[in-house]
C-alpha positions in Angstrom: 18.2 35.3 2.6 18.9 31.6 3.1 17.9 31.4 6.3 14.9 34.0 5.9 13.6 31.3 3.4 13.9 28.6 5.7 12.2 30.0 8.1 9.4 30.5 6.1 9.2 27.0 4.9 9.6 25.5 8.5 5.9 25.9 9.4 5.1 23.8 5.6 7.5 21.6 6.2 6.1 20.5 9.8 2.9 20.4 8.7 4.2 18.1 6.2 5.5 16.3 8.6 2.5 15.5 10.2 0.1 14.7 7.0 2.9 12.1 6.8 2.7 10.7 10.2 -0.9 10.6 9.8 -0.9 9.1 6.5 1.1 6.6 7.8 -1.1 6.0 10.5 -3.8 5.7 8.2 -2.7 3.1 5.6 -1.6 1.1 8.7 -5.0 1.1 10.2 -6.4 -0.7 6.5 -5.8 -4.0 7.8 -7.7 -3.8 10.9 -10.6 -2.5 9.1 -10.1 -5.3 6.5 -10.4 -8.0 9.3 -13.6 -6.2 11.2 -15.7 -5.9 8.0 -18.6 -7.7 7.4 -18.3 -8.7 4.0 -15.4 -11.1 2.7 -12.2 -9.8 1.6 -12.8 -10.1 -2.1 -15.9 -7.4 -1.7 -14.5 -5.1 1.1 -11.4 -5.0 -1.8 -14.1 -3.7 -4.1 -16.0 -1.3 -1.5 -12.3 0.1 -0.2 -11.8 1.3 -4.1 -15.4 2.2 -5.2 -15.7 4.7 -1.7 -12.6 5.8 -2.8 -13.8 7.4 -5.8 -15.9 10.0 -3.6 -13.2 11.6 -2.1 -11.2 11.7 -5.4 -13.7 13.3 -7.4 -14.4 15.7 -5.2 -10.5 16.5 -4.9 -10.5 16.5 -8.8 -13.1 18.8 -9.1 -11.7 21.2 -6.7 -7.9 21.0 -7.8 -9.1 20.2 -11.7 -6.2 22.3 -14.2 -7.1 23.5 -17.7 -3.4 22.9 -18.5 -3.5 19.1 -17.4 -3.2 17.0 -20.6 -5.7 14.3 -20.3 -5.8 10.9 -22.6 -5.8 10.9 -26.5 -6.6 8.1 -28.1 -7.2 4.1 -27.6 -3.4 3.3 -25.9 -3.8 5.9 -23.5 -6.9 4.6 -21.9 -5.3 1.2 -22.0 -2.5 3.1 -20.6 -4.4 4.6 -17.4 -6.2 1.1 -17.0 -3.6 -1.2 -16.2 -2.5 0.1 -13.2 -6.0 -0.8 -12.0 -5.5 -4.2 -13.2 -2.6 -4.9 -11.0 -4.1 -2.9 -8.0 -7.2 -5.2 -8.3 -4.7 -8.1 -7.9 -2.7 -6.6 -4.8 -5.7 -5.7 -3.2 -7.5 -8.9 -3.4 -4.0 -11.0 -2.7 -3.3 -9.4 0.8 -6.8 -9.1 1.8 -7.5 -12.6 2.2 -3.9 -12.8 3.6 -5.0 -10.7 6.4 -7.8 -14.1 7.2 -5.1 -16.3 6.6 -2.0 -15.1 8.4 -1.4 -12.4 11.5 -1.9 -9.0 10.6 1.8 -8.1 11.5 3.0 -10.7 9.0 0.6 -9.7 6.1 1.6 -5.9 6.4 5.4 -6.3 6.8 5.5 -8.9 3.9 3.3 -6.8 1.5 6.2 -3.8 2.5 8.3 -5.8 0.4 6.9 -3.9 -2.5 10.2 -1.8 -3.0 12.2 -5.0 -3.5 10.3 -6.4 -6.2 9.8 -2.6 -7.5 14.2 -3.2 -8.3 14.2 -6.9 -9.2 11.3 -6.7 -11.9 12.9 -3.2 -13.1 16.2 -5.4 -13.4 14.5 -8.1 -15.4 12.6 -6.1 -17.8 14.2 -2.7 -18.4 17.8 -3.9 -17.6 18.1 -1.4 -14.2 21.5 -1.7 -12.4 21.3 -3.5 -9.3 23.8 -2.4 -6.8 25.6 -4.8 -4.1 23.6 -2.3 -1.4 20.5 -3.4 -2.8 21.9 -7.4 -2.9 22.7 -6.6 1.1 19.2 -5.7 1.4 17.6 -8.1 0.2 19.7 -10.7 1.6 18.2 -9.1 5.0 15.0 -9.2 4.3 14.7 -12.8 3.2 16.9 -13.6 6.8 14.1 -11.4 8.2 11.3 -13.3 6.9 12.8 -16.2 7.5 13.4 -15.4 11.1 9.9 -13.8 11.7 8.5 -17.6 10.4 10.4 -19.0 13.6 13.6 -20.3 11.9 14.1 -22.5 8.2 12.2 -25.6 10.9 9.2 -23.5 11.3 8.8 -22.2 7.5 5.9 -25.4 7.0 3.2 -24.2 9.7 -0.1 -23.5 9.2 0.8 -19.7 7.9 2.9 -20.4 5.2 -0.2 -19.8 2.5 -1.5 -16.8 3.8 1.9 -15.3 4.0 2.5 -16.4 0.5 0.1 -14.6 -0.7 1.1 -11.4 1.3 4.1 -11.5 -1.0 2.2 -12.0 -3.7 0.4 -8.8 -3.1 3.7 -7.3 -2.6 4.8 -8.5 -6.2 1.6 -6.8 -8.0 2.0 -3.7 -5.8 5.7 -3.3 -7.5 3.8 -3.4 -10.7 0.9 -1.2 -9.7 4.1 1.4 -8.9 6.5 1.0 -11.9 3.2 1.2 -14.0 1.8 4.4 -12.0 5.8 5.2 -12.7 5.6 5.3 -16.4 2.2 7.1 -16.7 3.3 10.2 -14.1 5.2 11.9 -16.8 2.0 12.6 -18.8 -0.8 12.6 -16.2 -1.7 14.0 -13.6 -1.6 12.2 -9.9 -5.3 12.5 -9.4 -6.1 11.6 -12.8 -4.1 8.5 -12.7 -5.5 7.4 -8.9 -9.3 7.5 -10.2 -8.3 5.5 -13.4 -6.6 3.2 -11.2 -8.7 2.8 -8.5 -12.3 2.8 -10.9 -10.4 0.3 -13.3 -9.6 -1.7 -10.2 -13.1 -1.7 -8.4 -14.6 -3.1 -11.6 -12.2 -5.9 -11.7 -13.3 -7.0 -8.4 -16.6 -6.6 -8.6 -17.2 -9.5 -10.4 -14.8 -12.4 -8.6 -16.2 -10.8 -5.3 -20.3 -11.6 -6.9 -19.0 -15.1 -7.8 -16.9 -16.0 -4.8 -18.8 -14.5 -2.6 -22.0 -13.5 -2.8 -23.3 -10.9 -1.3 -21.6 -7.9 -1.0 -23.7 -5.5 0.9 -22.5 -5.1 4.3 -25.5 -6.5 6.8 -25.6 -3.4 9.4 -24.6 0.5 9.3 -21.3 -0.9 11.4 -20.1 -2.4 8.4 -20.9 0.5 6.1 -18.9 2.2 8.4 -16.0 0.2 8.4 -15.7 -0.4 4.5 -16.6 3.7 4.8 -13.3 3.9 7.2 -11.4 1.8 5.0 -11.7 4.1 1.8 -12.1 7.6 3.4 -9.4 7.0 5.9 -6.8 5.0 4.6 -7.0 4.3 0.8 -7.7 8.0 0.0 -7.0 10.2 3.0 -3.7 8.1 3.4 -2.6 8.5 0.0 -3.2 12.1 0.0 -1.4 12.9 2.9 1.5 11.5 1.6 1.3 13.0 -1.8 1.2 16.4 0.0 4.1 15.7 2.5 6.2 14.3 -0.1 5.8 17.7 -2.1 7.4 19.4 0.8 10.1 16.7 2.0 12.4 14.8 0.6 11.7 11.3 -1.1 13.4 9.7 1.7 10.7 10.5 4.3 8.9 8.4 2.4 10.5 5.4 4.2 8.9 6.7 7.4 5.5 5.8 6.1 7.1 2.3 5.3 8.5 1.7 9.3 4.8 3.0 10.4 2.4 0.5 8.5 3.4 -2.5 10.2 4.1 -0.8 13.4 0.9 1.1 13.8 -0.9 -2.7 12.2 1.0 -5.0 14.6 -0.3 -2.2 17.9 -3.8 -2.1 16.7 -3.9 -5.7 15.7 -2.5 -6.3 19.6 -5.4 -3.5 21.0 -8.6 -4.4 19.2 -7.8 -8.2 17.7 -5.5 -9.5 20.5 -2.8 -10.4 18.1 0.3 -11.0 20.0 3.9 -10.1 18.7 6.6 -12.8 20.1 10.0 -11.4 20.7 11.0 -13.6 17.5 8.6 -12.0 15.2 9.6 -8.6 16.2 13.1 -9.2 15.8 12.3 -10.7 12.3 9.7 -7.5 11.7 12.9 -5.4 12.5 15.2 -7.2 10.4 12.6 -7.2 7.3 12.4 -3.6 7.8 16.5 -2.6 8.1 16.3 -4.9 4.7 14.0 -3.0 2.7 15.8 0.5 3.9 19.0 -0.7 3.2 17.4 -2.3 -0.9 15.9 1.2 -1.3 19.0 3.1 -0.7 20.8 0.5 -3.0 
């Protein structure tokens, strides 16, 4: 009977395997979107999430459940808005990294998301923080470190924009322990229009007052800000969601060695981005780091 069953998940199970390739494939791509588009990073933040909401209603409407328990009362609104809130800041935070540091070094330090995910978990709800995890971390500062150039190199012209890739990283840890605590009474779909609606009109107004206009001048630019929502905020996330129903969680740190991977190749292809040996040997390193925190 066992193996009767698993032969009858295998074809699931590959296809999930490939919606999380793709999705993979797709959130890496964000970046290079980000950098072509012809509004500033503050508005294609805004027009990545508003898009978005297209897609997600539609997916709503189709997958909406009578049974789904939906928000009573004042603190559950409050509730499904502050994820949005700290989206709003990730989003904004490694977009204008991406125009202040390579693409490769903006996506691998925003991956650092799962360490901060353990050390803010530590600090405010008293988690357990093993020695694996410590290891980790210790090899992904060394990483970053080494992907700078060396402790000599740390003061070059970068240093901001990848400071602010971390920052991104920091408010993306608290966009996923809040999405955490909300998942036991709502639905995924309900949560990711909150979030992303919530966020979009956060942005709107910081990307009115820093920059302006936010229309994009030609139909190319609709149809990268288009690309960017369709393609990798929503079509990426929803891959996932549906590959991670049929494989274990640990897949899930496939998708984390693709982003910077497929950013760093298509950064190299369409913005001429080189990768020195040094930064992929620090890439590497930050990567074995965060694998190594997340199984601690």
């Amino acid at each position: 009977m066992t193996s009767i069953s698993n032969a009858a998940r295998a074809p699931e199970q590959r296809a999930a395997l490939a919606c999380l390739v793709l999705g993979g494939i797709a959130i890496g791509a964000s970046p290079i979107f980000v950098r072509l588009s012809e509004v500033g990073p503050i508005s294609t933040g805004f027009w990545r999430l508003a898009l978005a909401l297209i897609p997600l209603s539609i997916w709503s409407i189709v997958s909406s459940r009578k049974d789904e328990v939906g928000p009573v009362g004042l603190r559950d609104y409050l509730l499904l808005i502050l994820p949005g809130l700290t989206l709003a800041v990730d989003l904004v935070a490694w977009h204008i990294s991406l125009h202040m540091t390579s693409v490769a070094n903006a996506t691998l330090l925003a991956n650092l998301a799962p360490v901060f995910v353990t050390l803010i978990g530590w600090f405010l709800f008293k988690t357990v923080v093993s020695r694996i995890f410590l290891l980790g971390l210790g090899l992904a500062i060394a990483g970053v470190v080494t992907l700078k150039g060396g402790p000599a190199a740390l003061a070059d012209g970068h240093l901001t924009g990848d400071a602010i890739a971390v920052l991104a990283a920091a408010f993306y840890a608290c966009y996923i322990l809040a999405i955490g605590r909300l998942r036991s009474r709502f639905g995924t779909n309900r949560i990711m229009i909150w979030s992303s609606a919530s966020a979009a009109l956060s942005i709107l107004p910081f990307a009115l007052y820093f920059e302006g206009n936010i229309l994009p001048f030609s139909l190319y630019g609709w149809a990268i800000v288009a690309g960017l929502a369709f393609i990798s905020h929503a079509g990426g996330q929803v891959a996932i969601t549906y590959a991670l129903a049929y494989l274990p969680a640990a897949f899930s740190s496939l998708t984390l060695l693709l982003q910077p991977v497929v950013a760093a190749i298509l950064a190299w292809w369409i913005l001429a981005e080189a990768v020195t040996p040094l930064q992929a040997t620090g890439g590497i390193i930050v990567l074995i780091g965060i694998l190594v925190a997340r199984r601690g």
